[in-house]
Every structure is written in structure tokens, then in C-alpha cells.
N, C-alpha and C positions, 0 to 999 in steps of 0.2 A: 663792117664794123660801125658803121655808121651811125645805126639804130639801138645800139647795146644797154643805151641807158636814157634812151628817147621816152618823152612825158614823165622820168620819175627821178630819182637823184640818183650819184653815187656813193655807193660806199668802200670803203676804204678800211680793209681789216686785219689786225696784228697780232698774234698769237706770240707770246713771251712767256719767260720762267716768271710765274707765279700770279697772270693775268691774261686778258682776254680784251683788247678793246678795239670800238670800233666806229667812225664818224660817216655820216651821209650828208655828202654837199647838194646843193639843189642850186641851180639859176641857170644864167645864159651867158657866155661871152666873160665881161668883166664883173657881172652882177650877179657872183656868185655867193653863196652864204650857207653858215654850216645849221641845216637842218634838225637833225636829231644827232644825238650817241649817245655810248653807255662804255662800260666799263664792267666788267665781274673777274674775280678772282676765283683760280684755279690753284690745287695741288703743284707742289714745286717741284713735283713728280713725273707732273702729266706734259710739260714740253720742254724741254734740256736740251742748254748749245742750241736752240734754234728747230729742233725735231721734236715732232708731236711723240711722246713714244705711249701715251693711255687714249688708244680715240674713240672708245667711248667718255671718259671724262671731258674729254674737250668736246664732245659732240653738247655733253648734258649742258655744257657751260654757254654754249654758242645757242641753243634753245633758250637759256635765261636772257641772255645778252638781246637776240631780237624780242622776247616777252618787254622787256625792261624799258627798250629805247623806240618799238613802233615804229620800226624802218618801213620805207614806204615800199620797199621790194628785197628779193633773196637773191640778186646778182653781186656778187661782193668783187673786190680787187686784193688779193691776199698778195702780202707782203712776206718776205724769207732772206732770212742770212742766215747762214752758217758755213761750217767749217769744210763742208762739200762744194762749197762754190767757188768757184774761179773767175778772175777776171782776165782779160789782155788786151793791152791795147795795138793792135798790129798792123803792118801794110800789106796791100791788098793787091794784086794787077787789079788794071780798072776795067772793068765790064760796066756794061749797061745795067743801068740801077735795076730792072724789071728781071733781069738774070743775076744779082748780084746773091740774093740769099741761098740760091741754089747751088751757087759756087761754093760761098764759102761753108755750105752745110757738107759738101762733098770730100771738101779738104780740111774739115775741122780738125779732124785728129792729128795735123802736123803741130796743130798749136795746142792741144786741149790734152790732157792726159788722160783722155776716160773713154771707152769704146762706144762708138755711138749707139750701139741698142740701151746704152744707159744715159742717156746726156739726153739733156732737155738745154736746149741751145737758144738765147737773144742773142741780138747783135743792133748796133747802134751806128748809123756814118756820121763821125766825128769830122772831117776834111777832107783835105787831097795834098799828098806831099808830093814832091820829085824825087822819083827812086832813080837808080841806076841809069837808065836808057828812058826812061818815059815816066808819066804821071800814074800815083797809086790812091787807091783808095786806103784812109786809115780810119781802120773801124776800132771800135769799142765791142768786145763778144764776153759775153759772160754767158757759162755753164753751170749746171749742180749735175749731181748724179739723182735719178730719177726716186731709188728708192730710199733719198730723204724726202724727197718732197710728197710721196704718195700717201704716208698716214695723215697727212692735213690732208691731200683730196679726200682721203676716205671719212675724214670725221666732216667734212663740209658736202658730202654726199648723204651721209647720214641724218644730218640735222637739214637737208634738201635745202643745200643752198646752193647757188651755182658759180661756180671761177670765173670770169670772163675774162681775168688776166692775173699773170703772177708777174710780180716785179720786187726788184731791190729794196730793202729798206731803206739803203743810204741814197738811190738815186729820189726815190719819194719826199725824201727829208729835202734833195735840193729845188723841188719844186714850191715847198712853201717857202723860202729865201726871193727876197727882194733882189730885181738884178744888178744893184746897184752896191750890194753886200756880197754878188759874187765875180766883182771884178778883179782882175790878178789872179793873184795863187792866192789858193783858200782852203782850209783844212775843215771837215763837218767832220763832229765826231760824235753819235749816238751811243747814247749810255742806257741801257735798258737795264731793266733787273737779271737778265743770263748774258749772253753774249754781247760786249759792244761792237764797234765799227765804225774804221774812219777811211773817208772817203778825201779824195785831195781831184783838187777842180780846178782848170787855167780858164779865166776869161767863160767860165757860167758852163764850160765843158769836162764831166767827166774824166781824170786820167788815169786812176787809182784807188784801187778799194781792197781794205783786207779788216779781216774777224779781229777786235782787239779782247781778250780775254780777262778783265777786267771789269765785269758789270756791276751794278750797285749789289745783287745777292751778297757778295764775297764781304761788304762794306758790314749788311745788313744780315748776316747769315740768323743770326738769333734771332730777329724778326718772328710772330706768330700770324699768320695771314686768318684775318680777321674775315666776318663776315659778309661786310658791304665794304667795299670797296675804296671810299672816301674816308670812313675809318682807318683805315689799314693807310692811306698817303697821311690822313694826320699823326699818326702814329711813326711814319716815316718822317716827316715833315721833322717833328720833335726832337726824331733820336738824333737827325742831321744836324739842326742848330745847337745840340747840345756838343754832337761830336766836331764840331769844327775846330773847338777847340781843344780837342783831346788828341791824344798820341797816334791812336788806331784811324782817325780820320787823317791828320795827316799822311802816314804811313799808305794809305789807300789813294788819296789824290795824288801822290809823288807816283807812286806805278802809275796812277792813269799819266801822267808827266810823262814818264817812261815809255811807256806803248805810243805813245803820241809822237815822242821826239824819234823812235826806232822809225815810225812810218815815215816823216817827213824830212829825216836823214837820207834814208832808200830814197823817196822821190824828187830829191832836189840833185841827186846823183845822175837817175836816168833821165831827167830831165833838163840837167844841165844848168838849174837856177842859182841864182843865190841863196834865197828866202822864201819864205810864206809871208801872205802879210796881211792876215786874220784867221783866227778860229770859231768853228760857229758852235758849239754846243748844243744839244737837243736831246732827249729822253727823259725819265724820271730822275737820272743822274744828275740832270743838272740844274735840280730844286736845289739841292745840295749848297746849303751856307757856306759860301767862302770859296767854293772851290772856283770859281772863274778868278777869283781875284787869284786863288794859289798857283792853278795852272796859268795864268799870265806872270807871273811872279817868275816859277821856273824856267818856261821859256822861251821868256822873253820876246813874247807876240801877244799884237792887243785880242782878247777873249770875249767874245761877244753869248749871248742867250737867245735861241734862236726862238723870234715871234711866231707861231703854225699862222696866227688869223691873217699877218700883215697884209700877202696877196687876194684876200677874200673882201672886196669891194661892195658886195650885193648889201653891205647893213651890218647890225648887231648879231651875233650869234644868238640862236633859240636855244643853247645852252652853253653850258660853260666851260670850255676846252684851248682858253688861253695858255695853258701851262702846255710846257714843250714836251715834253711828256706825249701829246697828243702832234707832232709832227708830222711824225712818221704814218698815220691812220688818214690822217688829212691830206699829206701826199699821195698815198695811195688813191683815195678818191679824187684827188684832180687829177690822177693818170684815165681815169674814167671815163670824167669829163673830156677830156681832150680826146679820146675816142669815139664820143661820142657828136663832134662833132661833123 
């Protein structure tokens, strides 16, 4: 894995309802910096909940996206959430790290509910607790089922681009976070235009992740998906400052309130906590006038806007992908980077 993305950058690529984007980082160590990216708009047709279901339209879109942005290679890091995915976090007997994944691939299905010839299985070692009789390992394993994830390979086969790794959108999101914003309990919660997802974190570690069904689409359904792409966010941008203070925007940030408070109710249960004590925000949801101050309001935890460039040291961006919106694409490509070292 070493060599994956040796002399050239990476990239980091999102495929969502009603767009396409995607960032390549370039440098070395701490002097990294974000390259090129682009952005193009697709049919709100062609990827729903988090599945490609037109791959040829997502193929034609992914052709314009590298014409557009002059990526420096076609090894990408494709990012996925949806509703086929699972997470758990669970204890382990302890083997030898060097035998550990072949274990727990053997005995996946005590935890997993999906037959292995369909699961496409990570897994992550989070610590080491005291079980019963002796020390365990506690992993982090996230599944999907294979025939969500296969019409994105086929449309990124299509347009000959190559996977070199698929990974979580929300674990991506917590790689551009400063560690110093992900101290304690922390809730990130991605708002995309289809599916959202909140992810809840102790101490810069993973413990919890589930699909929040409330994306910006449902806010924006009337929306007309415009040509180029930056039209279509000003156009977004507009109807948001206009709606903050209309009834229908309320009524949409109070569900996201809702889906949020349902997650971090369940997780401070199994996890025995009191509290969270930040939210981090990220996706195009959370251009959205007003709504950090609403969802702080509700509650009653301080609500932060997640920076993508903060941990990108190498300089100024060679374009412009400040907005959080662009997290999750930038995550992806520092999971790259970190492979490729």
C-alpha cells in the first residue's frame, strides 16, 4: 500500500443526490495542500440514499468532473453511506494483530447480520478492554452489503477510474477536524443534499454512526439543478438566507434537532455518559443561515462549522473548497495520503 499514490496526489470522491464532487490533495507529511477539484451536477435520479442506481449517468458526470478539474491521476478514494451499512463497536478475544483480521472475518456474522458472500467487511482497533477472564481487543467493524456498493464500482470502472480504497463519509469528515475539537464526546453530523449521518466520537475515537434521514433535498425539494454547479449553491445559498426565517426552514432544522438529539440520547445510554460537549457540522447543509445557532438553541450544546482546510498546512488552496460542503471529499483524500505513506 505504500506506493498507491506515490509522486502524484490524492483524491477523494463523493458521489451524492444531485452532485458529484471531488478534491486532490498533493504534498508530504504536514505540508499538505489541496490541489485541484471540481464539482458537477447530476440528475436527483441517478444516486438516492447513498446508491448509484443510473451508472451510466454517473459515469458521463465523473468524465466531466476529471475534463473539469485536471486531476493529476484516476486512482480515487470513494466515500459511501447508506442505509446498508452497519457499524459495531465490539470485544474481541485478543490474538495477535497479524492474525486478528482473519479472525474476526471468520466470526463476522455473530455480529453482522448479512451473509458473508455479501458483506464487504473494515474493521478498525479502537483499544483493549478487560473482559471477563482476560484482556480483549475492542474493535470498530463496519459492513455494507456488496450489492449496494457495486453500481459505483461499475460506473468508476466505466469512466476507468480505479478504487484504491472505499471508506465512510463520516469517518473522512473526522479526519479534517483539528484534535483539539475532537476532545471529549463529540457529535459530527454531515448534511448532504440525500442522506445525512451522525457520527459520535470519545477522545478523537470513533464510537458510533447511523444514516440521519433528513438531508438538505427534503429542505430544498423544489430546487431546479442548474447547469454549473456554483449557480445551483448560489441559488441554494439564497433560498437558505431567505428561509431561515420562514416556517418551512424552521420546521426542517427542528427534525435535524430531532434525528440528532434520537442519536445522542442512544449514545450517552450505551455509553454510560452524561453529555456531549460539541457538534461539529459539515456538508452543504450547513451553509444554511441560522441553523448552527437553531441547532444550539434546541440542544443545548455549543455547535461548531466544520473548517475541511484547517488541518492542510502545505499553503493556500489552488482553489476554493473552504466551505464544508467539501469535508467529506477532502477526508477521503487524506485517507490516501495516509496510505500512502
Amino acid at each position: 500500500m505504500r506506493a498507491l499514490f506515490a509522486g502524484s496526489g490524492s483524491i477523494g470522491l463523493e458521489l451524492d443526490t444531485g452532485y458529484i464532487r471531488a478534491v486532490e490533495v498533493r504534498g508530504k507529511n504536514s505540508k499538505l495542500q489541496v490541489a485541484a477539484a471540481a464539482e458537477v451536477l447530476i440528475p436527483k435520479t441517478a444516486v438516492v440514499d447513498g446508491v448509484v442506481l443510473e451508472v451510466e449517468t454517473v459515469s458521463e458526470a465523473l468524465n466531466r468532473l476529471w475534463s473539469q478539474a485536471k486531476f493529476s491521476n484516476r486512482n480515487v478514494v470513494l466515500g459511501m453511506f447508506n442505509q446498508s451499512v452497519i457499524i459495531r463497536l465490539i470485544n474481541f478475544p485478543k490474538v495477535p494483530k497479524n492474525k486478528l483480521e482473519q479472525a474476526v472475518r471468520l466470526q463476522a456474522g455473530e455480529y453482522i447480520p448479512i451473509p458473508a458472500a455479501q458483506m464487504l467487511l473494515d474493521m478498525a482497533l479502537v483499544g483493549e478492554v478487560n473482559g471477563e477472564d482476560r484482556p480483549q481487543h475492542e474493535l470498530l467493524l463496519v459492513a455494507a452489503r456488496r450489492a449496494q456498493l457495486e453500481p459505483s464500482l461499475a460506473a468508476l470502472k466505466m469512466s476507468k477510474l480505479l478504487p484504491k480504497a472505499v471508506d465512510l463519509a463520516p469517518l473522512a469528515t473526522m479526519r479534517v477536524v483539528p484534535q483539539e475539537k475532537l476532545v471529549g464526546d463529540v457529535v459530527l453530523v454531515d448534511l448532504s443534499m440525500g442522506l445525512g449521518s451522525v457520527l459520535l466520537a470519545v477522545d478523537g475515537m470513533p464510537r458510533f454512526a447511523r444514516v440521519m434521514p433528513v438531508g438538505l433535498n427534503q429542505f430544498h425539494a423544489g430546487l431546479v439543478l442548474m447547469k454549473e454547479a456554483e449557480e445551483f449553491h448560489k441559488q441554494v445559498a439564497a433560498t437558505l438566507e431567505k428561509g431561515s426565517d420562514e416556517q418551512g426552514f424552521g420546521r426542517w432544522g427542528k427534525s435535524v434537532a430531532a434525528e440528532i438529539l434520537t442519536s445522542i440520547s442512544y449514545f450517552i445510554k450505551q455509553e454510560n455518559l452524561k453529555s456531549v460537549g460539541r457538534i461539529l457540522l459539515s456538508g452543504i447543509g450547513a451553509r444554511a443561515a441560522g441553523l448552527a445557532a437553531l441547532l444550539q438553541e434546541e440542544l443545548e450544546v455549543v455547535v461548531e462549522v466544520v473548517q475541511p482546510l484547517a488541518n492542510l498546512k502545505g499553503g493556500q488552496a489552488k482553489v476554493e473548497v473552504s466551505g464544508a460542503e467539501y469535508a467529506v471529499s477532502i477526508g477521503l483524500a487524506l485517507r490516501g495520503m495516509e496510505q500512502s505513506k
